[in-house]
Backbone as JSON, one array per atom type, in Angstrom:
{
  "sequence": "XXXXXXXXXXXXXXXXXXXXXXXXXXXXXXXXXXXXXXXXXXXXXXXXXXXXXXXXXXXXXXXXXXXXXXXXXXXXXXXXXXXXXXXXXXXXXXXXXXXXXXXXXXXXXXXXXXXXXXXXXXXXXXXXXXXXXXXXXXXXXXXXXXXXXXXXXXXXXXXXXXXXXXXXXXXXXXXXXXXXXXXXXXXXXXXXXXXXXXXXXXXXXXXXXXXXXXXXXXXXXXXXXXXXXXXXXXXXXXXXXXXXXXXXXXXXXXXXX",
  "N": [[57.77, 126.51, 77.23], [59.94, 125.25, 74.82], [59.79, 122.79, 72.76], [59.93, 119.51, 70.28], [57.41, 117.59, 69.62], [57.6, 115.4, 67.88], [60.07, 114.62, 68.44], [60.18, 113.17, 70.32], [60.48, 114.44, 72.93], [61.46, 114.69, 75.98], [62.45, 116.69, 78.57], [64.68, 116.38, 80.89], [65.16, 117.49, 84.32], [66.04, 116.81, 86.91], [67.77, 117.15, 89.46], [69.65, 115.76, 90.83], [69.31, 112.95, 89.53], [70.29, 114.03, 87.22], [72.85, 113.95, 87.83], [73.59, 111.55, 89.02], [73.87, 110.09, 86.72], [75.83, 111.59, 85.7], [78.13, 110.46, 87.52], [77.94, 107.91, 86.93], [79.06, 107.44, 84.78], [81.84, 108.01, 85.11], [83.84, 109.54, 84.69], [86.47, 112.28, 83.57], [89.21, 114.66, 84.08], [90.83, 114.78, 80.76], [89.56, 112.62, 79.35], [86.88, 111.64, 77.29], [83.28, 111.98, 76.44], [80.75, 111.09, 74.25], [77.31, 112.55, 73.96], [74.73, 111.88, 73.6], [71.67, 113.55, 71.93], [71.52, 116.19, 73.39], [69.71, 118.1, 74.61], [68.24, 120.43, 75.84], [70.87, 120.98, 77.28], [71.05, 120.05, 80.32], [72.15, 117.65, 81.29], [74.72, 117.85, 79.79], [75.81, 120.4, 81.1], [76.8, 118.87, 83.57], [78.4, 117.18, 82.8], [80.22, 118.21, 81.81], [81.35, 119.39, 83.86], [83.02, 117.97, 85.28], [85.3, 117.58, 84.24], [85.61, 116.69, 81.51], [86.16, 116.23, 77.79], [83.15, 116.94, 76.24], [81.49, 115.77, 73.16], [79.06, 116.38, 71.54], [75.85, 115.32, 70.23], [73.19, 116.62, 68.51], [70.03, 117.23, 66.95], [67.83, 118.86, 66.87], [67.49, 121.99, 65.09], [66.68, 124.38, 66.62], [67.96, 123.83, 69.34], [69.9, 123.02, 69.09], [71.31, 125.33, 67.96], [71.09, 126.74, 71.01], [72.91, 125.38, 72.6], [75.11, 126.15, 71.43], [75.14, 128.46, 71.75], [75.42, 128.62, 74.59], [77.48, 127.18, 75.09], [80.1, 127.2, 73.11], [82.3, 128.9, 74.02], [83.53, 127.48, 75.92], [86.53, 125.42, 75.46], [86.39, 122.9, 75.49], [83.84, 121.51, 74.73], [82.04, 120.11, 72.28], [79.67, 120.37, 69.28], [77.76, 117.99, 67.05], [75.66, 119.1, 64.52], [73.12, 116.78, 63.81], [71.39, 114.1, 63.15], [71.74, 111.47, 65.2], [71.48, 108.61, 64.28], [72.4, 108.97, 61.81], [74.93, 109.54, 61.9], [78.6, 109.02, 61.9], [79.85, 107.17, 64.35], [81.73, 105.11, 64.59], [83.8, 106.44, 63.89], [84.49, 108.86, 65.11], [84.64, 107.44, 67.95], [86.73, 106.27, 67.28], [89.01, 107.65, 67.8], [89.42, 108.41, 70.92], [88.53, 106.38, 72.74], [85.84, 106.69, 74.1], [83.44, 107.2, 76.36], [79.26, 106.65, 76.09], [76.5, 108.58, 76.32], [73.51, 109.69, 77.13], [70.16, 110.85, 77.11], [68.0, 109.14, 75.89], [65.7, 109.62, 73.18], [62.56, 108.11, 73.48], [61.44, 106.73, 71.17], [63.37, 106.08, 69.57], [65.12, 104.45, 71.05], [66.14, 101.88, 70.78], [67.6, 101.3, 67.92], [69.34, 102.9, 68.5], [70.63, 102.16, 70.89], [71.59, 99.82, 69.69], [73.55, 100.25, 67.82], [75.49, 101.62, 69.78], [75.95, 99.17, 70.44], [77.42, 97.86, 68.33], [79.68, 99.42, 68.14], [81.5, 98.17, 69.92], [83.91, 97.16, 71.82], [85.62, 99.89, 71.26], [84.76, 101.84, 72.77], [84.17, 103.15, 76.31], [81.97, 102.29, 77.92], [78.33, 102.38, 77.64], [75.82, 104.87, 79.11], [72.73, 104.78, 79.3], [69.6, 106.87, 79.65], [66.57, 105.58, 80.03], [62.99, 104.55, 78.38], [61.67, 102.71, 81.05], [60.52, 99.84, 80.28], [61.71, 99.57, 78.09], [64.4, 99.06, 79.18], [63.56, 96.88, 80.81], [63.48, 95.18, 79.24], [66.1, 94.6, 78.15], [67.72, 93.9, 80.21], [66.73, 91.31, 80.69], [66.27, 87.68, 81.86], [66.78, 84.18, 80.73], [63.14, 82.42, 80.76], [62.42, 84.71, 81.58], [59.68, 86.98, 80.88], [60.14, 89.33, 79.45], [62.05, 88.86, 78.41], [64.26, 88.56, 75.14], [64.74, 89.02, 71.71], [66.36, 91.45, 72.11], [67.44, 91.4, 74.41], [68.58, 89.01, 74.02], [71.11, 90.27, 72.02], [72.2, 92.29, 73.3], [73.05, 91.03, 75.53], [74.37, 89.55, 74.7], [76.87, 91.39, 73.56], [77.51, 92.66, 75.13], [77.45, 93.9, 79.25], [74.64, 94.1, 80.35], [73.34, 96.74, 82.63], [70.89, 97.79, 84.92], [71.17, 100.51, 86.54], [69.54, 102.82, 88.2], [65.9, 103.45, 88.84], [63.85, 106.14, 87.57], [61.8, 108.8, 87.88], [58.49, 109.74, 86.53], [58.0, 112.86, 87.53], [60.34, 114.19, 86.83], [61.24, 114.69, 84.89], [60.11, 117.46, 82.33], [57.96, 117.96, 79.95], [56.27, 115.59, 81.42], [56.53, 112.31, 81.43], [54.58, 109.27, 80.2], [55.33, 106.77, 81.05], [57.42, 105.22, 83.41], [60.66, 104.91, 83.56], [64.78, 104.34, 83.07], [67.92, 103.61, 84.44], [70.51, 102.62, 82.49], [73.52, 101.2, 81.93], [75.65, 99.86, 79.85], [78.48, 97.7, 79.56], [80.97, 96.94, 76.97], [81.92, 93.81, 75.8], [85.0, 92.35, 75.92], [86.56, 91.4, 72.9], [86.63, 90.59, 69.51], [83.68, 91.54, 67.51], [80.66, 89.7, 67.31], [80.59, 86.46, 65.7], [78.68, 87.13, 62.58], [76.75, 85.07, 61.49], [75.83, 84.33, 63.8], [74.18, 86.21, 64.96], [72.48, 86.54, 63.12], [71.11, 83.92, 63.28], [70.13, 84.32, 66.09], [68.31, 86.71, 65.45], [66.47, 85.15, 63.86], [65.64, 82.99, 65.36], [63.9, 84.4, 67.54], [62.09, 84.85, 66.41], [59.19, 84.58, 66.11], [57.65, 84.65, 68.87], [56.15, 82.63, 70.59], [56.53, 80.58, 69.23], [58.28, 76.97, 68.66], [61.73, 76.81, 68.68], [62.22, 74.88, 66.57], [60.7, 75.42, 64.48], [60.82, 78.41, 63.95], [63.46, 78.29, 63.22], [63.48, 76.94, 60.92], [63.54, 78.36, 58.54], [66.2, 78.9, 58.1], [67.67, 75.99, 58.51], [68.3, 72.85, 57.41], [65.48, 70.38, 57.6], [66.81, 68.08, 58.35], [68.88, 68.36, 59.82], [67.72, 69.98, 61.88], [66.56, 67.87, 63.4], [68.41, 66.26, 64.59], [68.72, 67.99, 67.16], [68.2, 68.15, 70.57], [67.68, 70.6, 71.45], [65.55, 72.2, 69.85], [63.45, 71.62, 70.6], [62.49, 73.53, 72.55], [61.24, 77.06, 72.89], [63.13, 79.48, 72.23], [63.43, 81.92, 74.23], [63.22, 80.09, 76.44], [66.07, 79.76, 76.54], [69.31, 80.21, 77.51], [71.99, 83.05, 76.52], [74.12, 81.72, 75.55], [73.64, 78.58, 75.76], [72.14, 79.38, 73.58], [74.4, 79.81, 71.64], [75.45, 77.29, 71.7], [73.88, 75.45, 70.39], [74.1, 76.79, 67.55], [76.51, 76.1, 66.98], [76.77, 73.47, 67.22], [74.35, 73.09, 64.99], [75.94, 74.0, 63.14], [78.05, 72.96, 62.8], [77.21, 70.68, 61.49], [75.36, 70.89, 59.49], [75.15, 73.38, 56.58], [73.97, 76.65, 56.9], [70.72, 77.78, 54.97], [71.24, 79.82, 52.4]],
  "CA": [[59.01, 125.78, 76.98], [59.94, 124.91, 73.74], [59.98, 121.37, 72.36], [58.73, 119.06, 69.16], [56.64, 116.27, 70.41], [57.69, 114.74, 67.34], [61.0, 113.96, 68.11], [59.96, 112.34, 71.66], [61.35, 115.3, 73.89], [61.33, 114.99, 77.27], [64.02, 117.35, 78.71], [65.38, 115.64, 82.61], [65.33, 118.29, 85.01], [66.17, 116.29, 88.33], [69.74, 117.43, 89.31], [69.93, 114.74, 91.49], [69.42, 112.18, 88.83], [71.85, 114.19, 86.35], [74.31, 113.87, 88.79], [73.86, 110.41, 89.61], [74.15, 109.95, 85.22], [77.17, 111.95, 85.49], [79.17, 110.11, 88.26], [78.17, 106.23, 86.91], [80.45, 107.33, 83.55], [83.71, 107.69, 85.75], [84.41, 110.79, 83.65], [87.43, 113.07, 84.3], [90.14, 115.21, 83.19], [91.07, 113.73, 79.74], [88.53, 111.47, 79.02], [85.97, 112.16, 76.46], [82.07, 111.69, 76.22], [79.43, 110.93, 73.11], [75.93, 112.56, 74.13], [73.6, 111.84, 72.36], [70.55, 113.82, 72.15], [71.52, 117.01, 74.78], [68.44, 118.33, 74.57], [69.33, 121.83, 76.57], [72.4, 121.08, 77.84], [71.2, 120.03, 81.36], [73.48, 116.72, 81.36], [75.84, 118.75, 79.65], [76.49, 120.74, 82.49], [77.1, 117.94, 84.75], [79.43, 115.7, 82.52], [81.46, 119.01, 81.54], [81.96, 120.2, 85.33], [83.81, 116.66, 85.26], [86.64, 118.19, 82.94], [85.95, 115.67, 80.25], [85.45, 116.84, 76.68], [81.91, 116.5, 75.39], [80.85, 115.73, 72.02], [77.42, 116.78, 71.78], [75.17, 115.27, 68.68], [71.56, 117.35, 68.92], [69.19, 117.19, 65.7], [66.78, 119.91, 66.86], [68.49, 123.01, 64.76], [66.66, 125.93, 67.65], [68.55, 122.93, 70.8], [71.6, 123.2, 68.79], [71.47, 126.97, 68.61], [70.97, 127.37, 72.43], [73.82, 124.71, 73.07], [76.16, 126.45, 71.01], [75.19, 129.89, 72.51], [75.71, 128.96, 76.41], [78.97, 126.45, 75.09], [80.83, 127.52, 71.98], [83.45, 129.2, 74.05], [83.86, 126.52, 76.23], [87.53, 124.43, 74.25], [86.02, 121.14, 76.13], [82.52, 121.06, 74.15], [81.73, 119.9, 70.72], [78.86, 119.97, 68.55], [77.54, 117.86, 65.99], [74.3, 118.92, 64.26], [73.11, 116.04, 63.42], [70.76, 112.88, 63.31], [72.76, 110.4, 65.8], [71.66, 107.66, 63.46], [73.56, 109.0, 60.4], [76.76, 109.98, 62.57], [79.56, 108.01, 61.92], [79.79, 107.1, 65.42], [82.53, 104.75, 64.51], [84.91, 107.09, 63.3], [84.21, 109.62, 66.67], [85.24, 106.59, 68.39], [88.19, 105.7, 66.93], [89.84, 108.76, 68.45], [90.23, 108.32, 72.05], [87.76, 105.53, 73.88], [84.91, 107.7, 74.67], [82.4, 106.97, 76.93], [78.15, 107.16, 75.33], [75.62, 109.07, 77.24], [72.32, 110.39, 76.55], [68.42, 110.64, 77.59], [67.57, 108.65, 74.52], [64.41, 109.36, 72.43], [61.93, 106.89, 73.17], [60.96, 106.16, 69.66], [64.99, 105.29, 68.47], [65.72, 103.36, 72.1], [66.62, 100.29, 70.48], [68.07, 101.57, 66.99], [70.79, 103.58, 69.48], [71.32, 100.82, 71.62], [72.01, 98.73, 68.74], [74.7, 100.87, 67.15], [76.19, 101.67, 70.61], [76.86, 97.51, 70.49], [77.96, 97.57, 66.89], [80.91, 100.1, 68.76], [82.13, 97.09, 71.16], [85.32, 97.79, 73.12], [86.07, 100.89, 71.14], [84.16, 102.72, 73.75], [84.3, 101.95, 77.77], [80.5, 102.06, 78.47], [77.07, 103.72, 77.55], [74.98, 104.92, 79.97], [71.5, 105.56, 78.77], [68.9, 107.0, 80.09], [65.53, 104.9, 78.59], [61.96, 103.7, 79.05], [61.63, 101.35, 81.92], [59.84, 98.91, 79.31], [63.07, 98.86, 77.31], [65.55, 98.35, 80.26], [63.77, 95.25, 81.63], [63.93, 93.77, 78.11], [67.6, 94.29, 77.61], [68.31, 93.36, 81.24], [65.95, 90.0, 81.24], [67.0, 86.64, 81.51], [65.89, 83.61, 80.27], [62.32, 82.21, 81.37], [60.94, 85.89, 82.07], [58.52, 87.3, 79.85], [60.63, 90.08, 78.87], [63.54, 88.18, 77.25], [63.94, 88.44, 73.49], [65.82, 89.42, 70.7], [66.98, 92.57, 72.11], [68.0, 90.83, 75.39], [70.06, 88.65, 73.66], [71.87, 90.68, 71.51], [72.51, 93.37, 74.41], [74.02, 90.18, 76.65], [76.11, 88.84, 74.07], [77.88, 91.77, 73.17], [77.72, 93.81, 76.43], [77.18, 93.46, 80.37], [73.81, 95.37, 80.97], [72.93, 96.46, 84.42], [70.1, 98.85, 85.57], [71.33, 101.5, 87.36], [68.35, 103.34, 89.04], [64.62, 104.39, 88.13], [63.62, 107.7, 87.12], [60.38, 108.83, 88.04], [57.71, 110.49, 85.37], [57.94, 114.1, 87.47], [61.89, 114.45, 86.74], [61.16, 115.3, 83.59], [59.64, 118.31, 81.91], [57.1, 117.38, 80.43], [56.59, 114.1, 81.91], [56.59, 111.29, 80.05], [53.34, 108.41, 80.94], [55.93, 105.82, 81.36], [58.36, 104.9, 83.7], [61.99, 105.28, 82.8], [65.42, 103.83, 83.62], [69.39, 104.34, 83.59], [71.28, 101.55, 81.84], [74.94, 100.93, 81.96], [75.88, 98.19, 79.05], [80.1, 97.52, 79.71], [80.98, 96.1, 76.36], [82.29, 92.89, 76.31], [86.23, 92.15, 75.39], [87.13, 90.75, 72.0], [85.92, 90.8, 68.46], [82.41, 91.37, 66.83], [79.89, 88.37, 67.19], [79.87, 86.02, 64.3], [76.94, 87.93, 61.72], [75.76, 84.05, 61.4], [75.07, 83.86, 64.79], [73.25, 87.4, 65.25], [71.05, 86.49, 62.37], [70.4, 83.07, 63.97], [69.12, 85.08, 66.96], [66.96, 87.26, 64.82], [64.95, 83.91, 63.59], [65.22, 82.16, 66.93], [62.7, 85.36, 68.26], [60.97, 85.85, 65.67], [57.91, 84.72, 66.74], [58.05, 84.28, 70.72], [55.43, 81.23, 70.86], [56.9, 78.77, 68.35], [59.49, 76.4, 68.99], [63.35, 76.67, 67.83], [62.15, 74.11, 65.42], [59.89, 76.16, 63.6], [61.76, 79.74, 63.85], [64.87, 78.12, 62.29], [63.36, 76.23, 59.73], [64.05, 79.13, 57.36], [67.71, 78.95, 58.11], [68.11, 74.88, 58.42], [67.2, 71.7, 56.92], [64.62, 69.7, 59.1], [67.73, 66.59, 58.85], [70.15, 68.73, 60.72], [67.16, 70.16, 63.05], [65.98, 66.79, 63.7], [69.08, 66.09, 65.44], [68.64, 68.63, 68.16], [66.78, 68.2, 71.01], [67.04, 71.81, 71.9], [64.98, 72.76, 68.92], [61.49, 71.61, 70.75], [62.34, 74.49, 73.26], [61.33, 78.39, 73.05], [63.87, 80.96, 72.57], [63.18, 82.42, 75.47], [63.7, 79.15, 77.36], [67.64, 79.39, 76.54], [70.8, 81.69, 77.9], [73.04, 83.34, 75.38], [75.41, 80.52, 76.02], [73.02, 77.8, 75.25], [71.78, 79.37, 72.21], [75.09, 79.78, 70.89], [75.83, 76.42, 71.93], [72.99, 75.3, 69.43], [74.38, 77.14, 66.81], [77.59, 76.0, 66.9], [76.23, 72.26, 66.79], [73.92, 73.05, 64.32], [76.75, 74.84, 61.88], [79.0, 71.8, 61.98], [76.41, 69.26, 60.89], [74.77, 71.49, 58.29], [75.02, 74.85, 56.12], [72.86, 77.35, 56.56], [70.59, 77.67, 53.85], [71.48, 81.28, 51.85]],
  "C": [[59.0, 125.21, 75.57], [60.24, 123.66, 73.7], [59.41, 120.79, 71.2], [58.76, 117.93, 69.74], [57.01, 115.4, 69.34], [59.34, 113.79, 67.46], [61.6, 113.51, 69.73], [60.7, 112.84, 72.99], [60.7, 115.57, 74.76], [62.46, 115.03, 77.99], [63.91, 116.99, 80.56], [65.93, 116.71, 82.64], [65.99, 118.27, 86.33], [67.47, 116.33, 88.62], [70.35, 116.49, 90.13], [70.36, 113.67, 90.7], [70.45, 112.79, 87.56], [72.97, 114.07, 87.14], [74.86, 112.3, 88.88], [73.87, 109.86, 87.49], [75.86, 110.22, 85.29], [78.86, 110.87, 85.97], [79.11, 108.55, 88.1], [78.78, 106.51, 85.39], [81.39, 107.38, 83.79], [84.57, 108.74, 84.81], [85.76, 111.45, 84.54], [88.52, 113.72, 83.34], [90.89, 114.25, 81.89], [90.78, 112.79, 79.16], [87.31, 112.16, 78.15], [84.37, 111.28, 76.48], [81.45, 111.64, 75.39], [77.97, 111.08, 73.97], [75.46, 112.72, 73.34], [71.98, 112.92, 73.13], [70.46, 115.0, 73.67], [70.48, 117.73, 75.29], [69.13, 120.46, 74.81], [70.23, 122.51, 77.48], [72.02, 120.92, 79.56], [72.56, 118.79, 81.72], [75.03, 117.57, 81.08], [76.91, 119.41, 80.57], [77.2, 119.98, 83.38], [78.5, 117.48, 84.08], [80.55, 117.12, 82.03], [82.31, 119.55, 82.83], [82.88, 118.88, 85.8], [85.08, 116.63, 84.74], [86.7, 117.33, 82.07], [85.78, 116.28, 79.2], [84.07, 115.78, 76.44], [81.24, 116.87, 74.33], [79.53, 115.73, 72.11], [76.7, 116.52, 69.99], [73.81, 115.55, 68.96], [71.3, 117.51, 67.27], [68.08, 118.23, 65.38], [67.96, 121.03, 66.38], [68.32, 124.6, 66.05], [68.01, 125.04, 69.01], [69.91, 123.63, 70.3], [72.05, 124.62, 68.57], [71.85, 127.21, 69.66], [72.68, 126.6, 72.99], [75.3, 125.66, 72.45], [76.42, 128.3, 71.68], [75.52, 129.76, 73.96], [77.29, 127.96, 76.31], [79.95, 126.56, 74.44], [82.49, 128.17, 72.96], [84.31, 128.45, 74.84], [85.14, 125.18, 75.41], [86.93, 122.59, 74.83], [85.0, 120.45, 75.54], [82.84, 121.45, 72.8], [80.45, 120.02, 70.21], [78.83, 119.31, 67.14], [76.35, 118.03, 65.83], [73.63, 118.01, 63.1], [71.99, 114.9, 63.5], [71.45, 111.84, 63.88], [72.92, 109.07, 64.93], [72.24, 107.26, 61.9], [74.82, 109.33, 61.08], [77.9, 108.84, 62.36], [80.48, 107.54, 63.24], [81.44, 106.23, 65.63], [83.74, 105.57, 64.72], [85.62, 108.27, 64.7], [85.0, 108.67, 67.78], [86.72, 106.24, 68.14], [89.48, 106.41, 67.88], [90.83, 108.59, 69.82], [89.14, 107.11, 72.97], [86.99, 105.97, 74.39], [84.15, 106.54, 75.93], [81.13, 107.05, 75.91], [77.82, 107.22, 76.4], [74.47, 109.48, 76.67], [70.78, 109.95, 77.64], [67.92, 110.17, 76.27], [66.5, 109.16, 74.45], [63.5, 108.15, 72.46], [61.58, 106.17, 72.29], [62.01, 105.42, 68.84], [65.48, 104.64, 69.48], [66.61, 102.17, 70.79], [67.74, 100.72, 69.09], [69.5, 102.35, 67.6], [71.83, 102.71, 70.08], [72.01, 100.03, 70.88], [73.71, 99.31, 67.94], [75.84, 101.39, 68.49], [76.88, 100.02, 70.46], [77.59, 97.47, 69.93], [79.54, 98.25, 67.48], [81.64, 98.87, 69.29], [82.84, 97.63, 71.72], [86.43, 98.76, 72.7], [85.37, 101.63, 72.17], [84.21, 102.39, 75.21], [82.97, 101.89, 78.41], [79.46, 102.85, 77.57], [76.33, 103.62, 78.7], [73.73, 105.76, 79.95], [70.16, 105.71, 79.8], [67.31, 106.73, 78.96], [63.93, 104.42, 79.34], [61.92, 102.83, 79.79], [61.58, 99.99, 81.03], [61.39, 97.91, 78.81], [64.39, 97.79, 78.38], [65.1, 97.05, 80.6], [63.91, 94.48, 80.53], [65.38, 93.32, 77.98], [68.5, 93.56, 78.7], [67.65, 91.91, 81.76], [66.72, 88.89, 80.96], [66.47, 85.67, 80.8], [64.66, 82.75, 81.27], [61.64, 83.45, 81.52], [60.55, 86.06, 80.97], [58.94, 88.4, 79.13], [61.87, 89.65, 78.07], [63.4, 88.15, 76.02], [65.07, 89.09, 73.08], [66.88, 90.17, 71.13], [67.55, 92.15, 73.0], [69.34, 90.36, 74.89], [71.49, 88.9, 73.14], [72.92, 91.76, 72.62], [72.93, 92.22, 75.36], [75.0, 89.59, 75.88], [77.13, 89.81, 73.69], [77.86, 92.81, 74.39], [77.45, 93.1, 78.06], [76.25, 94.52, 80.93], [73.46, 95.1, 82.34], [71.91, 97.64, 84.35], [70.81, 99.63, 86.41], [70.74, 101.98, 88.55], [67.14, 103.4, 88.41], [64.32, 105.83, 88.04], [62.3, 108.06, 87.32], [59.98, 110.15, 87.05], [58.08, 112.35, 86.16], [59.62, 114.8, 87.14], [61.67, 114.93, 85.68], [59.88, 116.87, 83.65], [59.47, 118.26, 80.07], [57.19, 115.86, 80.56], [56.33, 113.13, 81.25], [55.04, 110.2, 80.84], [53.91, 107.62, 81.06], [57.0, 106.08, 82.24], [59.32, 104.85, 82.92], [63.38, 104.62, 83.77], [66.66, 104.44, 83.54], [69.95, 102.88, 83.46], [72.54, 101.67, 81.79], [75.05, 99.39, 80.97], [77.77, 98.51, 79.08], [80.13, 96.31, 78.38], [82.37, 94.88, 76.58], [83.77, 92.66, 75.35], [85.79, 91.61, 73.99], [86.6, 91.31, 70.36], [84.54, 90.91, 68.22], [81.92, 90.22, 67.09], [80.0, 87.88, 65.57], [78.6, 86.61, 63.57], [75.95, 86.76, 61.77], [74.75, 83.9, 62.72], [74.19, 85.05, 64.88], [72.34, 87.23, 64.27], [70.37, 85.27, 62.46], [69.66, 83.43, 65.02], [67.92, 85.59, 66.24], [65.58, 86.25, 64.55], [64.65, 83.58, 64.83], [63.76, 82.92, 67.85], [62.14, 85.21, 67.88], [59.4, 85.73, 65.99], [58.13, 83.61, 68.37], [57.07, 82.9, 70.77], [55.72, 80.13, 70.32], [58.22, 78.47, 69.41], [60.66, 76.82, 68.49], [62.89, 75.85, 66.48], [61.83, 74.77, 64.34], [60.75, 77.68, 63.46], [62.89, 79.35, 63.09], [64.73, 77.32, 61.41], [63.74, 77.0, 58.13], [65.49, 79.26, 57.22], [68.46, 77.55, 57.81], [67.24, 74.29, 57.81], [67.0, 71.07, 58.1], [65.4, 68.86, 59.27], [68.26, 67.37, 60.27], [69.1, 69.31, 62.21], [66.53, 68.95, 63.91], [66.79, 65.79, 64.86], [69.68, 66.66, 66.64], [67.61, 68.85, 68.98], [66.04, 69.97, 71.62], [66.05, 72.86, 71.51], [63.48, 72.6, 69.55], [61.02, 72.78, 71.54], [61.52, 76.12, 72.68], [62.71, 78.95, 72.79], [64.05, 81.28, 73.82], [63.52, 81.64, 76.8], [65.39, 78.95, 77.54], [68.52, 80.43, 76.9], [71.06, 81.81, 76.59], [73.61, 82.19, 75.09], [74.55, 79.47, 75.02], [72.48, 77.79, 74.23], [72.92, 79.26, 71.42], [76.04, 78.28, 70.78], [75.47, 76.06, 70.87], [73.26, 75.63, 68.11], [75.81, 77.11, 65.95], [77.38, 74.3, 66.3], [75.78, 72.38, 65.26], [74.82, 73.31, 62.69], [77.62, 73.58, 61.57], [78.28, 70.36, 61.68], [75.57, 69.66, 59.82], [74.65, 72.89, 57.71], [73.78, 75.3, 56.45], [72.71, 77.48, 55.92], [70.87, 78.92, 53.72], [69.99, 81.52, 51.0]]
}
């Protein structure tokens, strides 16, 4: 079977579990899909027998060969050959409200995820298929041990849910980790403030300090001095409550630039 180990390919064989991918996107005549990463068109199959069109972005040039040889005559399938992370994903979007799909790459999880957000409520879901690892981070709350950066950002601008698990023999070849399916429903309205998403970034940055210390590069110690939520963790706070914090903190002192 052909594959490059370099670009973290492990092709989902389990027609059960493509099925059950297929039917939590709510696809259907006239509705369009973004897969990412088709590998050799097993999803494919599924989400096209759905009558949706599917845009297909594959980076391997032999994948994107084979895809274009068993789909090209197909008017419902697209290809882009491409790197998903240079695609102007935006612009794809703009079109008609897609759906995202894919068996992500374990190695760009998060860098995907992240640009699926950056989309918001031009799109009506993604539903990725990802390392277990990743899913419980993005789906943790606060207090567990998996909560962080990525959590937060993935609850403030979306509504992630786990789906199902995936077990290592579904694949070909199998991966040594557990694996998940993710559903993030982005969340109504505008973009997050940038201030506040790069107040998150510090707030993580290192998981054992306090708020105090993590946002000392952003505030002066007056304006932190007057919050008691600053003696906390990160990790100890909801979305909510951090952005509570940040809202305080903004109208009693600039961030420094």
């Amino acid at each position: 079977m052909y594959r490059r180990p370099r670009l973290g390919q492990h092709f989902l064989h389990d027609q059960s579990v493509l099925a059950r991918i297929a039917a939590a996107l709510e696809l259907g005549p006239g509705r369009r899909v973004l897969e990412i990463g088709p590998g050799q068109g097993a999803l494919t199959e599924h989400l096209l027998a759905t009558g949706a069109h599917v845009t297909a972005i594959e980076v391997d040039p032999k994948l994107a060969a084979g895809l274009r040889a068993a789909y090209s005559s197909n008017p419902s399938f697209e290809l882009i050959e491409a790197d998903v992370l240079t695609v102007d994903l935006a612009a794809l979007a703009a079109q008609d409200r897609p759906a995202l799909a894919g068996n992500l790459p374990y190695y760009i999880t998060s860098p995907i995820v992240r640009r699926a957000l950056d989309l918001g409520d031009r799109i009506t879901q993604s539903v990725f298929l990802m390392q277990k690892e990743v899913a419980d981070r993005i789906c943790a709350g606060p207090g567990s041990r998996d909560y962080g950066y990525l959590s937060a950002l993935c609850q403030l601008r979306s509504e992630p849910r786990t789906l199902f698990r995936v077990r290592p023999g579904s694949f070909n070849p199998p991966p040594k980790v557990e694996s998940a399916v993710v559903r993030l429903t982005p969340r109504a309205g505008e973009a997050p403030d940038p201030g506040f998403v790069r107040f998150l970034e510090a707030a993580f940055r290192q998981p054992r300090k306090t708020l105090r210390n993590n946002l000392s590069s952003l505030y002066a110690s007056e304006a932190l001095a007057e919050e008691d939520a600053v003696g906390k963790r990160a990790q100890q706070l909801s979305v909510g409550e951090l952005e509570a914090l940040y809202q305080s903190l903004g109208n009693t002192m600039r961030m420094k630039m």
